[in-house]
Backbone as JSON, one array per atom type, in Angstrom:
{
  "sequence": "XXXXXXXXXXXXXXXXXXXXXXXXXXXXXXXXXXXXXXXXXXXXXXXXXXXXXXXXXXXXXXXXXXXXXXXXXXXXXXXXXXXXXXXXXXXXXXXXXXXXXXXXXXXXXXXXXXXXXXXXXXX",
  "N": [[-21.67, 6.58, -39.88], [-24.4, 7.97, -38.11], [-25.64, 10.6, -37.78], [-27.76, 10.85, -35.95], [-27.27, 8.53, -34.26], [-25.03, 9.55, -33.05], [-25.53, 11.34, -31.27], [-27.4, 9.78, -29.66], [-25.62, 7.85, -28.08], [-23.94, 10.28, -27.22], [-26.19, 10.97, -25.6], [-25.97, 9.34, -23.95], [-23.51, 8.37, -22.94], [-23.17, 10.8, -21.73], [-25.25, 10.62, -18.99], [-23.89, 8.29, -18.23], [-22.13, 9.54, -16.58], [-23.33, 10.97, -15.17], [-24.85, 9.47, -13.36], [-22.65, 9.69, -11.06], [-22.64, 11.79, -10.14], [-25.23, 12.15, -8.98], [-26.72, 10.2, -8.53], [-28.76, 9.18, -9.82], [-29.87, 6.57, -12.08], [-32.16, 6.85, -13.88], [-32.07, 8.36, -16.08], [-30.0, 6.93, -18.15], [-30.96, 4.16, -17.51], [-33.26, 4.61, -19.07], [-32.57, 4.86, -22.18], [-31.4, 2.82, -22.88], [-31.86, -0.6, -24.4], [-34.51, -3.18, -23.93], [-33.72, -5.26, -24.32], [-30.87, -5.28, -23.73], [-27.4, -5.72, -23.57], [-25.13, -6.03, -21.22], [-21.9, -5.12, -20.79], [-19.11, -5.52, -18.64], [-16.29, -5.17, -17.37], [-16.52, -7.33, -14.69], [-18.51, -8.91, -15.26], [-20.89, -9.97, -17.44], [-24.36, -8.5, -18.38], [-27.51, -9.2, -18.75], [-30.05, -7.82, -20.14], [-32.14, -5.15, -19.71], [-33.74, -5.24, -16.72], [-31.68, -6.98, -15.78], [-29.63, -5.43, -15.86], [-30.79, -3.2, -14.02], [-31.39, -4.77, -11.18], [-28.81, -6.06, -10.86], [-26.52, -4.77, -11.09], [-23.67, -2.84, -9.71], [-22.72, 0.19, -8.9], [-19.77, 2.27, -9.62], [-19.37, 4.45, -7.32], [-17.43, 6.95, -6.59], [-15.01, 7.26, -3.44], [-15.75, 9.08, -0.94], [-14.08, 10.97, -0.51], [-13.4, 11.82, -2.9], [-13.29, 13.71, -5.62], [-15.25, 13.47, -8.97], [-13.74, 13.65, -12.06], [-14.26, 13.59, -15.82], [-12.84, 13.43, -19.13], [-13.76, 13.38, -22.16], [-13.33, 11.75, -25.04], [-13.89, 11.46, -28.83], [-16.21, 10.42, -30.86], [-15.93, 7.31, -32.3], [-16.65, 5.83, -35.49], [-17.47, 1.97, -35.8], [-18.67, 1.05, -37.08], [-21.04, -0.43, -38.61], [-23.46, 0.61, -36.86], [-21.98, 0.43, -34.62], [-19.97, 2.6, -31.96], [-17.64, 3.99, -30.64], [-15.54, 5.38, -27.37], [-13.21, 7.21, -26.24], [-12.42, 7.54, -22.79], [-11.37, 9.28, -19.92], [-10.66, 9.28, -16.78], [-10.59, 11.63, -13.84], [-9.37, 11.28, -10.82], [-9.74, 13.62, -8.12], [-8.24, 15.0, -4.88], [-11.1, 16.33, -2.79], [-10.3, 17.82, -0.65], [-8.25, 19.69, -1.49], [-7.98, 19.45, -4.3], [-6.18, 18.45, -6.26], [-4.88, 15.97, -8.3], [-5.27, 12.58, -7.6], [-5.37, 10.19, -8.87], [-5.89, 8.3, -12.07], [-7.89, 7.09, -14.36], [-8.26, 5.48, -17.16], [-10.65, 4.04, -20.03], [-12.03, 2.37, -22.11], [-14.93, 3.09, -24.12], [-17.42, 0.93, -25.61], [-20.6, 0.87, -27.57], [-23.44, -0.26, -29.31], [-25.77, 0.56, -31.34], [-29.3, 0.1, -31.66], [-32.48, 0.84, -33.8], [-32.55, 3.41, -32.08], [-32.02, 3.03, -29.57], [-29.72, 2.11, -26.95], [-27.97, -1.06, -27.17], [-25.84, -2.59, -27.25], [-23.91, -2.36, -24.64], [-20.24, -1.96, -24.2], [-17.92, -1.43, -21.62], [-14.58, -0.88, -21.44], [-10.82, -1.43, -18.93], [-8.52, 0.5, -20.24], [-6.48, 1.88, -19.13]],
  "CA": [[-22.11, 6.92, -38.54], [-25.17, 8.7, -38.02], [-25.76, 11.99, -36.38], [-28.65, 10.61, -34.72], [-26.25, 7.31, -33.41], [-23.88, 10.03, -32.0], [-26.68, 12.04, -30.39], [-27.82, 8.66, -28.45], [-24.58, 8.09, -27.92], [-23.53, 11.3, -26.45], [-26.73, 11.35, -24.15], [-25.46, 8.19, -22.99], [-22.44, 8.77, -21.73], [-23.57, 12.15, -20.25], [-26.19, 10.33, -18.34], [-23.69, 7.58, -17.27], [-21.37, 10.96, -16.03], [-24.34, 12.2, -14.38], [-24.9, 8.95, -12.11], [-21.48, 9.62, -10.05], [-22.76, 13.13, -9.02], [-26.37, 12.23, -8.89], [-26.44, 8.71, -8.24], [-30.14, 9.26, -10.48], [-29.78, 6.02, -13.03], [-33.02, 6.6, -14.26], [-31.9, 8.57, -17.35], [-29.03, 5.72, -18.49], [-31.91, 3.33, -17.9], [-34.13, 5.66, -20.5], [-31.69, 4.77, -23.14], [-31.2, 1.3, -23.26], [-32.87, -1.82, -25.04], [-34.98, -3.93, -22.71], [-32.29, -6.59, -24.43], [-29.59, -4.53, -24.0], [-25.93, -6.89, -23.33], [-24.3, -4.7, -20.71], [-20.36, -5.68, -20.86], [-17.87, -4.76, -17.77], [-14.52, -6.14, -17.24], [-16.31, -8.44, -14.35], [-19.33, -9.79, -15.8], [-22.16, -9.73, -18.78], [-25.35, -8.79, -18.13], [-28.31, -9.46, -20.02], [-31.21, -7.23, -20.14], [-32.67, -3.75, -18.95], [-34.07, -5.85, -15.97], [-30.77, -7.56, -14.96], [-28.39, -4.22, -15.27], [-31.43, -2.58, -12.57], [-31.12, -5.52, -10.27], [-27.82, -6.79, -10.63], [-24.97, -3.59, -11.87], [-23.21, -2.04, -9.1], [-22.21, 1.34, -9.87], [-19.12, 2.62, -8.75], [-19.22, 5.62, -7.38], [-16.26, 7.27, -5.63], [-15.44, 7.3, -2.67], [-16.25, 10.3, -0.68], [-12.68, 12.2, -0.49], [-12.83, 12.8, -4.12], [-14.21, 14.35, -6.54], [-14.27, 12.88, -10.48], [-14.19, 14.74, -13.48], [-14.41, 13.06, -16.79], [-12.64, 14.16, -20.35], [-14.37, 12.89, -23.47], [-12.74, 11.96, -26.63], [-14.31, 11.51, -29.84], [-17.15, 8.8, -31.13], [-15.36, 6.64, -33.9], [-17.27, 4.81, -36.21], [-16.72, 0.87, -35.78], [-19.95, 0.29, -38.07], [-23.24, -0.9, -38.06], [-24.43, 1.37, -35.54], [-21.27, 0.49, -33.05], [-19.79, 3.29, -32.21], [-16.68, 3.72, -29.03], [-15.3, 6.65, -27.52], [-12.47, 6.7, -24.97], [-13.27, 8.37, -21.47], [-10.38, 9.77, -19.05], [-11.61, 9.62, -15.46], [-9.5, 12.2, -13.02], [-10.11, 11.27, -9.5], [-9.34, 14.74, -7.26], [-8.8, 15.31, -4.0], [-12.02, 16.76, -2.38], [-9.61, 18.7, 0.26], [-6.81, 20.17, -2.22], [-8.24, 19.55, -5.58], [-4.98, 17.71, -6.54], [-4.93, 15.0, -9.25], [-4.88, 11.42, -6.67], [-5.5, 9.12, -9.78], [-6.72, 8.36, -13.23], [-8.48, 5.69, -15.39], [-8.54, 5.51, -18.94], [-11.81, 3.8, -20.07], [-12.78, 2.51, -23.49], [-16.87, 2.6, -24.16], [-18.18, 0.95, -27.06], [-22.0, 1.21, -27.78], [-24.19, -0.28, -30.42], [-27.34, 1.37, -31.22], [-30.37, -0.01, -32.79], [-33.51, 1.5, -33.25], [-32.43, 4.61, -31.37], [-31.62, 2.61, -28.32], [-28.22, 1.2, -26.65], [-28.14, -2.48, -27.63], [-24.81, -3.25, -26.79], [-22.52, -1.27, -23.99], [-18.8, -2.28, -23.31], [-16.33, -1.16, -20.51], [-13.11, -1.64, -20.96], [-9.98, -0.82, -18.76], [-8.14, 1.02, -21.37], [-4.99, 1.79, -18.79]],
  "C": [[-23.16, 8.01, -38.67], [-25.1, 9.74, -37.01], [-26.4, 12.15, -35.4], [-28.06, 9.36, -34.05], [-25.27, 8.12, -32.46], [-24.75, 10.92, -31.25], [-26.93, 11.1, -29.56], [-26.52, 8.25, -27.78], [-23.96, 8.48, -26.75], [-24.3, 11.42, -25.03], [-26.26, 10.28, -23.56], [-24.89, 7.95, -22.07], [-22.55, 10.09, -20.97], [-24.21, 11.69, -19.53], [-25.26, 9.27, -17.57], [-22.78, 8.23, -16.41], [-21.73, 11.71, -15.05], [-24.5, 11.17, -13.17], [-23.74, 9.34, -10.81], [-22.47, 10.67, -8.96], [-24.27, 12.99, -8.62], [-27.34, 11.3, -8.17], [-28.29, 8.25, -9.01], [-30.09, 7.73, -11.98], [-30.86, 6.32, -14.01], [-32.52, 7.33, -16.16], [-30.82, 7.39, -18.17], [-30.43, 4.6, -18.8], [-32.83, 3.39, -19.43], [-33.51, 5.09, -21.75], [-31.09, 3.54, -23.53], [-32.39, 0.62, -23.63], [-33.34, -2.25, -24.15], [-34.37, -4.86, -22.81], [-31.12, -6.42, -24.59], [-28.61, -5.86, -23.06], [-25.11, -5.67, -22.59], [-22.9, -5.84, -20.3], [-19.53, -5.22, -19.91], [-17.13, -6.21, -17.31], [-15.25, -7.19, -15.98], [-17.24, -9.6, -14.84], [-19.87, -9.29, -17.18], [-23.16, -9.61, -18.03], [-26.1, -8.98, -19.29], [-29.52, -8.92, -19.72], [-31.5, -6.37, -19.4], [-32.63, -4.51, -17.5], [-32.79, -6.07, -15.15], [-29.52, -6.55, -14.55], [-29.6, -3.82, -14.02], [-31.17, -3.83, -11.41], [-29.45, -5.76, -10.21], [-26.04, -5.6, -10.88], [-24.45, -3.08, -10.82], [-22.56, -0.81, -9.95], [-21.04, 1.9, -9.2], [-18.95, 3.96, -8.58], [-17.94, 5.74, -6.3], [-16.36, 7.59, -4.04], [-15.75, 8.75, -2.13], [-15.32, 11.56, -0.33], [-12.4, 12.44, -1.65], [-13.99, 12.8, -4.97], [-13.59, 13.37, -8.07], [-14.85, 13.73, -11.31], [-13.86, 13.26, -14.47], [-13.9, 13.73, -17.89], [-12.79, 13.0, -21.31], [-13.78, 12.47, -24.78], [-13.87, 11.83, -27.44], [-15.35, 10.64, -29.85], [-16.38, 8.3, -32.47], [-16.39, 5.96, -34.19], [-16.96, 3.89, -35.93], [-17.78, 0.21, -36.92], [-20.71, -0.79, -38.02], [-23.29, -1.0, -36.63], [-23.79, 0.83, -34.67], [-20.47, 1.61, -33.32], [-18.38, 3.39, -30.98], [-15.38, 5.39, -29.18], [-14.49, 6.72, -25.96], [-12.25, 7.94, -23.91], [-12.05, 8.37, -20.67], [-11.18, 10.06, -17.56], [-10.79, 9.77, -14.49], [-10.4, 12.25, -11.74], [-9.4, 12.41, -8.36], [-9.75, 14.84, -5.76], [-9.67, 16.49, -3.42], [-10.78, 18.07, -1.76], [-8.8, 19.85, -0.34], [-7.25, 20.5, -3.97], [-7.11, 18.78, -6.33], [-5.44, 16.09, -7.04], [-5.01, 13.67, -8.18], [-4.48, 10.53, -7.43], [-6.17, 9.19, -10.72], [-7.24, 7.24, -13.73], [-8.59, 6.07, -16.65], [-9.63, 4.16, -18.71], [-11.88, 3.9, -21.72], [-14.4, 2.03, -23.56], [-17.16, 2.78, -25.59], [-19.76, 0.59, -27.17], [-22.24, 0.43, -29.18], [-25.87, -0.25, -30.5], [-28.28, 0.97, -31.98], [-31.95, 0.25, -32.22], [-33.74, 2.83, -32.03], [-32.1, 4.42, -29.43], [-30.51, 2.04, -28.12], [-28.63, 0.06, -26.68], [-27.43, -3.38, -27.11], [-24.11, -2.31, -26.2], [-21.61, -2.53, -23.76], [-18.69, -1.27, -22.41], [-15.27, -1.29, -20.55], [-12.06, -0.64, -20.43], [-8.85, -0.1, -19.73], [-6.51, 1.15, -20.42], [-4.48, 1.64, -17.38]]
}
């Protein structure tokens, strides 16, 4: 695993961390292949092009707040890399835990760009 695979990586998922509160895709975009294979539990997409037209993003709704806790990047080799994401949905009003998601995201990086993203429900 490269140090520059977990650097692209890392901005990755900070940038897809950053749409909730920002709702700004443009950096996520930045960082993908123009033949990037974007993977979520309901479909496939296929290409820069078809995640901007076609990806809904889910953002929360508007009584809570989400935080995010990070685990690690494992190696899975040649330049895939997956790193499992905790997503605490709080109420806005109270601050109080409502719900969680576990989230596995695996990545493969070529040429300094995302190639391949997963999604998966993890729990």
């Amino acid at each position: 695993m490269s140090a520059d695979d977990v650097q692209v990586a890392s901005r990755f998922l900070a940038a897809l961390e950053a749409v909730v509160q920002s709702d700004d895709r443009e950096p996520v975009y930045s960082l993908l292949a123009s033949s990037v294979e974007w993977v979520i539990p309901e479909r496939t997409l296929q290409g820069l092009e078809e995640v901007r037209e076609k990806h809904t993003w889910g953002i929360p709704p508007e009584q809570f707040d989400l935080e995010f806790e990070d685990g690690y990047w494992v190696d899975l080799g040649d330049g895939r890399l997956a790193c499992d994401v905790r997503e605490d949905y709080r109420w806005k009003e109270t601050g109080e835990l409502a719900h969680h998601r576990d989230r596995r995201i695996e990545v493969t990086i070529r040429d300094g760009k995302i190639s391949r993203y997963e999604m998966r429900i993890a729990g």
